[in-house]
N, CA and C atoms as an extended XYZ file, in Angstrom:
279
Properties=species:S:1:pos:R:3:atomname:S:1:resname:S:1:resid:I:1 pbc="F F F"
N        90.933       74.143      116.627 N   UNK     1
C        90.430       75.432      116.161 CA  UNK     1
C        91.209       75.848      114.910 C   UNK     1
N        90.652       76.666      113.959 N   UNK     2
C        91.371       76.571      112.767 CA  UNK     2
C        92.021       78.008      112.875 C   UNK     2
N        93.248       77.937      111.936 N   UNK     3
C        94.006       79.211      112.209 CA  UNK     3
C        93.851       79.920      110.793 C   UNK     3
N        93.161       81.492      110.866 N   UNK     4
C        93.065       82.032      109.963 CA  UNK     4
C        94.018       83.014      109.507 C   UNK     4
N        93.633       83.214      107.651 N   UNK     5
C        95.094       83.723      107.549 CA  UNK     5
C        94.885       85.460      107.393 C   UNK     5
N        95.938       86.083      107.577 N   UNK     6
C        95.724       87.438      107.838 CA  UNK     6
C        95.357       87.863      106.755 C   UNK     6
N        94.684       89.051      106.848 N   UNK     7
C        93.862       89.777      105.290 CA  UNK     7
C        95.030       90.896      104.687 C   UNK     7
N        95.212       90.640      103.306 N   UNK     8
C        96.578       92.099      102.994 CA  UNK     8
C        95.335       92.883      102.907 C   UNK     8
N        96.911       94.407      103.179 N   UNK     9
C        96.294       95.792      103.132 CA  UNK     9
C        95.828       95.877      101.434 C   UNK     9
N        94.698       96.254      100.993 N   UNK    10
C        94.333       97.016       99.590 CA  UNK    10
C        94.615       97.827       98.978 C   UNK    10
N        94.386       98.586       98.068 N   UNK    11
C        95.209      100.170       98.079 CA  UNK    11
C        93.376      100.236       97.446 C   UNK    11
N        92.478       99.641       96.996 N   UNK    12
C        91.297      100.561       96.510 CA  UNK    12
C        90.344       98.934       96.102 C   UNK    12
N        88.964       99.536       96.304 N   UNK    13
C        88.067       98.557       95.942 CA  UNK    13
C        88.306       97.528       95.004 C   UNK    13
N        89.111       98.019       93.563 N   UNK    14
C        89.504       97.127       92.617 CA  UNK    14
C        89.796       96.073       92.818 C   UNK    14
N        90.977       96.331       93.612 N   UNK    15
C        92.248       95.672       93.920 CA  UNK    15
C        91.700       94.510       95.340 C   UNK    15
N        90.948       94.700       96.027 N   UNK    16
C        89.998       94.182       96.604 CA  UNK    16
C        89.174       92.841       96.201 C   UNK    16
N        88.300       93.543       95.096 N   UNK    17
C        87.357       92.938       94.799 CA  UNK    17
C        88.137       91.773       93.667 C   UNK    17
N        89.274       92.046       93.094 N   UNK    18
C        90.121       91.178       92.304 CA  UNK    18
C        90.914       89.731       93.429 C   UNK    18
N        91.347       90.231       94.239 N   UNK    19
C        91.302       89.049       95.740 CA  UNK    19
C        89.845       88.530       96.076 C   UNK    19
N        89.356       89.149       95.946 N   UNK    20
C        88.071       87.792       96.514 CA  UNK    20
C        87.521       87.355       95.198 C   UNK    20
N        87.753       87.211       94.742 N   UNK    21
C        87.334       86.528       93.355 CA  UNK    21
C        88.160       85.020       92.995 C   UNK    21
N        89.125       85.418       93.897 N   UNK    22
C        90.257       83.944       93.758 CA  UNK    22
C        90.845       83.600       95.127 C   UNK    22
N        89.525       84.283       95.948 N   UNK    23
C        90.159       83.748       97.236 CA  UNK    23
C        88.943       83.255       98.027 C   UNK    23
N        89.056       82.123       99.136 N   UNK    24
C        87.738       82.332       99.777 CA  UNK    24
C        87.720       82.690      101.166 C   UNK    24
N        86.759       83.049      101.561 N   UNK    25
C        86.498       84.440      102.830 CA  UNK    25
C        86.490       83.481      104.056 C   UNK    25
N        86.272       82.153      103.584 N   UNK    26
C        86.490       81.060      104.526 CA  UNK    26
C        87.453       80.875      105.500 C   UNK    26
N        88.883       81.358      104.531 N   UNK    27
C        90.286       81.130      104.870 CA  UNK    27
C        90.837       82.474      105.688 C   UNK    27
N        90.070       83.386      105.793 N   UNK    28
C        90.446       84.235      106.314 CA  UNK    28
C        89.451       85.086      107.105 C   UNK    28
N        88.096       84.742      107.499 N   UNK    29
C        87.008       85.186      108.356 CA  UNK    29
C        86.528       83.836      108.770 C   UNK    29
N        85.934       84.238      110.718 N   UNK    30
C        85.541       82.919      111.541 CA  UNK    30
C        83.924       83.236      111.058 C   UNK    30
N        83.088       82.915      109.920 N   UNK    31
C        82.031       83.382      109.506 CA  UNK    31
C        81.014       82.672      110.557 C   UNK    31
N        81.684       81.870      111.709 N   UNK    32
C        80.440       80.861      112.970 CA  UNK    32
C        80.222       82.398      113.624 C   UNK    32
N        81.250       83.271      113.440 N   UNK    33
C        81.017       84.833      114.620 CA  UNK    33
C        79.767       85.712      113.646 C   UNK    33
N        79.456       85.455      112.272 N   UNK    34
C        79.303       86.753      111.377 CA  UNK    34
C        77.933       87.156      111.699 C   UNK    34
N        77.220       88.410      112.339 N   UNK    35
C        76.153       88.814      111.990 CA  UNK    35
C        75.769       89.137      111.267 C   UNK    35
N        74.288       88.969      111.340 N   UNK    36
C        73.537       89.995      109.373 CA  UNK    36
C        73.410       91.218      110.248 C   UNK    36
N        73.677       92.331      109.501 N   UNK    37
C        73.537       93.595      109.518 CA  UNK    37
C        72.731       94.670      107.869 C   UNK    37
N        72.368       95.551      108.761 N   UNK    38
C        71.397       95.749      107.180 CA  UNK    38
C        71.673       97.551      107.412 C   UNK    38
N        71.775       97.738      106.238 N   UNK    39
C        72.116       99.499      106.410 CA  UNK    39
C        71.092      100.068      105.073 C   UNK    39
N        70.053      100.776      106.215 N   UNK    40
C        69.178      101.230      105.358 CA  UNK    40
C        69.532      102.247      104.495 C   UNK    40
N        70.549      103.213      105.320 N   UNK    41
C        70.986      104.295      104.766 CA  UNK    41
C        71.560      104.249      103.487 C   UNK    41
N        72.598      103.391      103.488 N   UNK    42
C        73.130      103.355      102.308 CA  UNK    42
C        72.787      102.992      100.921 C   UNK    42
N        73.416      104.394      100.426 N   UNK    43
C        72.684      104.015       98.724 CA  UNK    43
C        74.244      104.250       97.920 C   UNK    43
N        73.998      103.519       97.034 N   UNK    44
C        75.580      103.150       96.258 CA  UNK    44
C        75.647      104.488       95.479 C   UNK    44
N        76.889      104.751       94.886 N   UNK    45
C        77.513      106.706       94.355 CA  UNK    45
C        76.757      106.187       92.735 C   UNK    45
N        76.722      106.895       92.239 N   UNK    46
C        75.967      106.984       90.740 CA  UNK    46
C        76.260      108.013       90.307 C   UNK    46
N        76.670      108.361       88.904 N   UNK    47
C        76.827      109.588       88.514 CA  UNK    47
C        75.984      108.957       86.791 C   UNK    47
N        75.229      109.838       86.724 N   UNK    48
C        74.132      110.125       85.427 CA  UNK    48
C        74.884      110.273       84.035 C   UNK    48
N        74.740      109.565       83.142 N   UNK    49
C        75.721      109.684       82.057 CA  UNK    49
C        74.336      109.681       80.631 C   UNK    49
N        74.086      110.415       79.833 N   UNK    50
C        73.384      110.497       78.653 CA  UNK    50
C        73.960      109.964       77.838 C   UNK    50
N        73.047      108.942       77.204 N   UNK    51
C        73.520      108.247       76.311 CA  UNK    51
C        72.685      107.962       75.206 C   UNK    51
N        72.545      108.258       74.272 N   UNK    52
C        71.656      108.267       73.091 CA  UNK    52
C        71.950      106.869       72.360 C   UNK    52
N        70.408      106.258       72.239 N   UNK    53
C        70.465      105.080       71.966 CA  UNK    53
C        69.654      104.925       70.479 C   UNK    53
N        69.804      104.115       69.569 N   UNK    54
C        68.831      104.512       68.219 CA  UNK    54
C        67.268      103.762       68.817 C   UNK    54
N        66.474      104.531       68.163 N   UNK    55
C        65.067      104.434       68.762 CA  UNK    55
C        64.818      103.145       68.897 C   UNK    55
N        65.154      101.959       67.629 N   UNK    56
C        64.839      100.539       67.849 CA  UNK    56
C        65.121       99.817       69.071 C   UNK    56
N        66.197      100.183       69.503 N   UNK    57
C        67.081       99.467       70.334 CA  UNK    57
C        66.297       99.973       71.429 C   UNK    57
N        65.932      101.376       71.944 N   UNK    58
C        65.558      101.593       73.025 CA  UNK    58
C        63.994      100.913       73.099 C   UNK    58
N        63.473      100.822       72.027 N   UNK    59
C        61.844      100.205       71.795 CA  UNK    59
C        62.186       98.509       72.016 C   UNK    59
N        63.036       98.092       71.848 N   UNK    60
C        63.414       96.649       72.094 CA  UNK    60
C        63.647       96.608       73.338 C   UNK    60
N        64.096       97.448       74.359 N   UNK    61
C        64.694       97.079       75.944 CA  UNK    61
C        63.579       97.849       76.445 C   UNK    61
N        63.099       99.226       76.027 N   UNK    62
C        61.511       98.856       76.806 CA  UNK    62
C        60.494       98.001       76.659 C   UNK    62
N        60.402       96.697       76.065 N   UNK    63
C        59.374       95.872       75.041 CA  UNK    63
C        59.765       95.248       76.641 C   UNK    63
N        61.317       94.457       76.477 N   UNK    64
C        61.341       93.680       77.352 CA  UNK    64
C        61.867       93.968       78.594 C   UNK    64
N        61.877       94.985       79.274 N   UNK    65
C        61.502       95.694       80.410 CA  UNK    65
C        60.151       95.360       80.827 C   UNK    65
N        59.074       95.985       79.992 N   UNK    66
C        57.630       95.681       80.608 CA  UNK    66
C        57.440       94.387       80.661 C   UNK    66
N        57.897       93.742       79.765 N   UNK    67
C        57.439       91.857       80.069 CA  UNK    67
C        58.373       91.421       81.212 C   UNK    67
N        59.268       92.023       81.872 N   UNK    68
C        59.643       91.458       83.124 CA  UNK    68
C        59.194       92.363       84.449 C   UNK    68
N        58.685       93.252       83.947 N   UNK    69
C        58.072       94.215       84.926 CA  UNK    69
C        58.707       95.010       85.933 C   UNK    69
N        59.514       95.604       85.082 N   UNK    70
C        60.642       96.599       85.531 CA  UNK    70
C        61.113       98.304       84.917 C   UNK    70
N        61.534       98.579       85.587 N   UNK    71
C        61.858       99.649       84.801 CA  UNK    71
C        63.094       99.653       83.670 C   UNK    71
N        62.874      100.187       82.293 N   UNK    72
C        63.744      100.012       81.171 CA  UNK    72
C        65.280      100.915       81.661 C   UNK    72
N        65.258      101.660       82.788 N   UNK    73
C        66.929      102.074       82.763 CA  UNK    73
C        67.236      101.073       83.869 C   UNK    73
N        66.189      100.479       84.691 N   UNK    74
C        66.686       99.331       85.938 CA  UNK    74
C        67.477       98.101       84.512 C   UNK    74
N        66.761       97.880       83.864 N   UNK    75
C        67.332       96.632       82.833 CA  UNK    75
C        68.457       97.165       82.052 C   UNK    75
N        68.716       98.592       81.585 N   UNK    76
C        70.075       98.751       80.716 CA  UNK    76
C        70.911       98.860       81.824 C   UNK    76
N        70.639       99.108       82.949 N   UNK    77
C        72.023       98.825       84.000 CA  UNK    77
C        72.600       97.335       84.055 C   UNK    77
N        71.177       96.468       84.660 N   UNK    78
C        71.524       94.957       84.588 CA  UNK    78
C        72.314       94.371       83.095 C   UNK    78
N        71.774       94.458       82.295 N   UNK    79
C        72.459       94.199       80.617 CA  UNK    79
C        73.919       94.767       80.839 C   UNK    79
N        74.245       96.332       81.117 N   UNK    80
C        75.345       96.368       81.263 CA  UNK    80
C        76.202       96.031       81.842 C   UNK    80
N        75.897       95.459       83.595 N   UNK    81
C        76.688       95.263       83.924 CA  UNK    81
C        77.648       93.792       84.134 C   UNK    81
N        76.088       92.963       83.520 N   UNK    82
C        76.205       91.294       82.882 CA  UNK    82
C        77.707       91.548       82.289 C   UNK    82
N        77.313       92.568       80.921 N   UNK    83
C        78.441       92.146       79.714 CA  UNK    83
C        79.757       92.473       80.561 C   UNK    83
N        79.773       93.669       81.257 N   UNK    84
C        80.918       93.976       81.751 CA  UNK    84
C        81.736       93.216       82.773 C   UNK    84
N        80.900       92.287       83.785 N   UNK    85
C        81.306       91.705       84.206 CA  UNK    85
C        82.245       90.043       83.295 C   UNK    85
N        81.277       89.678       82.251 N   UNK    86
C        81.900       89.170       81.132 CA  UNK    86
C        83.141       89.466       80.903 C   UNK    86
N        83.033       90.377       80.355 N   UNK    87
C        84.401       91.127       79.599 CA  UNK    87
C        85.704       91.266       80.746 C   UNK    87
N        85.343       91.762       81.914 N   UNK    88
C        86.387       91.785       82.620 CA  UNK    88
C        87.095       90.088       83.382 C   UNK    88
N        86.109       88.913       82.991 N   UNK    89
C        86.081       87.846       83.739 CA  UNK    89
C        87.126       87.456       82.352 C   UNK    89
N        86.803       87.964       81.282 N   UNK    90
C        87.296       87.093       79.740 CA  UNK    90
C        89.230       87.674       80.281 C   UNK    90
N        89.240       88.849       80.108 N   UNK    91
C        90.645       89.085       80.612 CA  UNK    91
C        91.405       88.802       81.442 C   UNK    91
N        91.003       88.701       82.765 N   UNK    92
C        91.563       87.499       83.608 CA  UNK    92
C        92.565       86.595       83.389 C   UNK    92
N        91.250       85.845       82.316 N   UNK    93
C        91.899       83.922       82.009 CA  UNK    93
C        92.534       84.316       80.635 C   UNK    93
């Protein structure tokens, strides 16, 4: 039977989510026990930020919004959070 290793305490999601990124969940959860669980309730915190964009740019991400058939603030989230995830992966290494 394999012996798993204990999980450290966190101090906040960051700090969290920066350990599993270089760790695997293998080594420290028996995932043969793991159920799927589904939580309808939950909807992730959002806070609304205005951001003025020059008209081209916003006519360019609604162009290609409708050709993927989505909504144009569903796609400036995805775009943003691509690069950001980028950017924070570039600092890292």
């Amino acid at each position: 039977m394999k012996k798993f290793k204990s999980l450290p305490k966190f101090n906040n999601e960051l700090e969290e989510a920066d350990f599993w990124d270089s760790h695997d969940v293998t080594d420290y959860v028996d995932m043969s026990k793991a159920k799927m669980l589904t939580f309808p309730n939950l909807k992730p915190s959002s806070t609304a930020v205005p951001v003025r964009f020059p008209n081209s740019l916003l006519n360019s991400i609604k162009l290609i919004a409708n050709r993927r058939h989505v909504p144009y603030q569903s796609l400036i989230k995805v775009f943003l959070a691509e690069r950001v995830n980028k950017e924070l992966h570039r600092w890292k290494h």
